[in-house]
C-alpha positions as CSV (number, residue, x, y, z in Angstrom):
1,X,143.5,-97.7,-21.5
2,X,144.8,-100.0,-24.0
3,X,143.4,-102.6,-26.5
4,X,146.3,-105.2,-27.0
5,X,145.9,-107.1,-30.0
6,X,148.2,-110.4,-30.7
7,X,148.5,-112.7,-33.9
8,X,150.3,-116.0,-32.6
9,X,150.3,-119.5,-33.8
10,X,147.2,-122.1,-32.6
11,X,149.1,-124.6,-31.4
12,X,151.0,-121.9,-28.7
13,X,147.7,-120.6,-27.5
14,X,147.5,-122.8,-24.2
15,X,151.1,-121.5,-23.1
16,X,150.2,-118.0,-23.7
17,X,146.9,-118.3,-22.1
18,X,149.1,-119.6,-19.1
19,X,151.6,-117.2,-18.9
20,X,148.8,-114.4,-19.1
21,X,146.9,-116.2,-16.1
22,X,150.4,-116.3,-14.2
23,X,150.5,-112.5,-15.6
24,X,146.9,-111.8,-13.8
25,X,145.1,-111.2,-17.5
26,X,142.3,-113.4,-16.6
27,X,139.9,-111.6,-19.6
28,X,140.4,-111.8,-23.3
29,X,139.0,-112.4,-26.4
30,X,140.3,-115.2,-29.3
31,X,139.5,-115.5,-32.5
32,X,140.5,-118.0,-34.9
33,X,141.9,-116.1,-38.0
34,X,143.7,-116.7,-41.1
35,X,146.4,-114.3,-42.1
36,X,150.1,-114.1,-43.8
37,X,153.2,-112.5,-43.2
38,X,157.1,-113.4,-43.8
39,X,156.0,-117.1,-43.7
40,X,154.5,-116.6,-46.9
41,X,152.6,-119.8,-46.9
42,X,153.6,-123.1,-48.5
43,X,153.0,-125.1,-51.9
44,X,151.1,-128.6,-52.2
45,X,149.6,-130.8,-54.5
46,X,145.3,-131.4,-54.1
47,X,144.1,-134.1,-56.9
48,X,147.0,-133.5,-59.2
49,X,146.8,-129.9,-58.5
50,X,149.3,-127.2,-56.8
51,X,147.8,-125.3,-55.0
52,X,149.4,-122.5,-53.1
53,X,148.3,-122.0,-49.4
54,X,149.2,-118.4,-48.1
55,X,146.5,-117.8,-45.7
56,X,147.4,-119.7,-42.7
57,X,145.8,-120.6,-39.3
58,X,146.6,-117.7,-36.1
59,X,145.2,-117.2,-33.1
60,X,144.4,-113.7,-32.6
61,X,143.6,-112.6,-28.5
62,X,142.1,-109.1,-27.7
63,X,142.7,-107.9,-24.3
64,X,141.7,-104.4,-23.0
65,X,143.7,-103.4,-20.3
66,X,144.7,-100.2,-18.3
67,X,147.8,-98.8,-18.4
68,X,149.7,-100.3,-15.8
69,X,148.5,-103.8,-17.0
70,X,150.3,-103.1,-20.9
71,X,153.9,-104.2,-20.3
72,X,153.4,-107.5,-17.9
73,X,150.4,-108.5,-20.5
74,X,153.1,-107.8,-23.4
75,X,155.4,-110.0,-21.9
76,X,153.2,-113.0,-21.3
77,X,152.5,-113.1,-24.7
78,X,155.9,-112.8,-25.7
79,X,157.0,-115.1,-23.0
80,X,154.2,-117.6,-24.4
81,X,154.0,-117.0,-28.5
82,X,158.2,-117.2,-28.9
83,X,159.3,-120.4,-30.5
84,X,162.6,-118.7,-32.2
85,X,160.5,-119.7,-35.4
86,X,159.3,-117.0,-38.6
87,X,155.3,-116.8,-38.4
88,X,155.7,-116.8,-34.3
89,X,153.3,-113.5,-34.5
90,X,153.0,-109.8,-33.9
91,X,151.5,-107.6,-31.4
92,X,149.9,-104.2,-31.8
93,X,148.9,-101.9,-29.0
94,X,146.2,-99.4,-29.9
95,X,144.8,-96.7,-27.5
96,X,141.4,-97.5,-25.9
97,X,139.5,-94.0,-25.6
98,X,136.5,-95.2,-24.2
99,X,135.0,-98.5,-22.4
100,X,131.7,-99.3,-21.2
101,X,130.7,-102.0,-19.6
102,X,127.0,-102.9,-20.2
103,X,125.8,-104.4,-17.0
104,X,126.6,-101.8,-14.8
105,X,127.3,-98.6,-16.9
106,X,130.9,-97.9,-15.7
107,X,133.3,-96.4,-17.8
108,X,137.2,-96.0,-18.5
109,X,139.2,-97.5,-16.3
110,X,136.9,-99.0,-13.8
111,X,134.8,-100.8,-17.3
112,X,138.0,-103.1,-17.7
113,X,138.2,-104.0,-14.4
């Protein structure tokens, strides 16, 4: 089991979301987050004031997923995410020991479903 964790920008969301549906990753979880990386945020002026903005908007989606599931739901994001554009995101896989789903009381594999 793994927990895939990916960083993208807002406005690619629906096209990831897509390409995961296409992908058969129907569950997930998205979070509106602010973060930084090489995009290093921008400068503007606010009432005769710079002000430097280097937390930006991302879209962060958390999908738990077994093992054969990893690669295609990798690729949909990539697939989705990729403009050719710095700040298009980053994805981490992290091992998943354990998963219980609460209705039922399964666990591992048969918990993600």
């Amino acid at each position: 089991m793994k927990k895939i964790e990916a960083f993208i920008q807002p406005e690619q969301f629906e096209t990831v979301k897509k390409e995961l549906f296409k992908a058969g990753v129907h569950k997930m979880s998205v979070s509106q987050v602010k973060g930084c990386g090489q995009q290093k945020g921008y400068t503007e002026s606010f009432r005769g004031q710079v002000v430097e903005v280097n937390l930006l908007p991302k879209t962060k989606i958390e999908i738990a997923v077994n093992e054969e599931f990893v690669q295609p739901t990798v690729d949909a994001i990539v697939r989705g995410a990729r403009t050719g554009t710095i700040g298009d995101g980053k994805i981490f896989v992290l091992d998943l020991p354990q998963c219980i789903r609460v209705r039922t009381g399964e666990s591992g594999t048969d918990a993600i479903g």
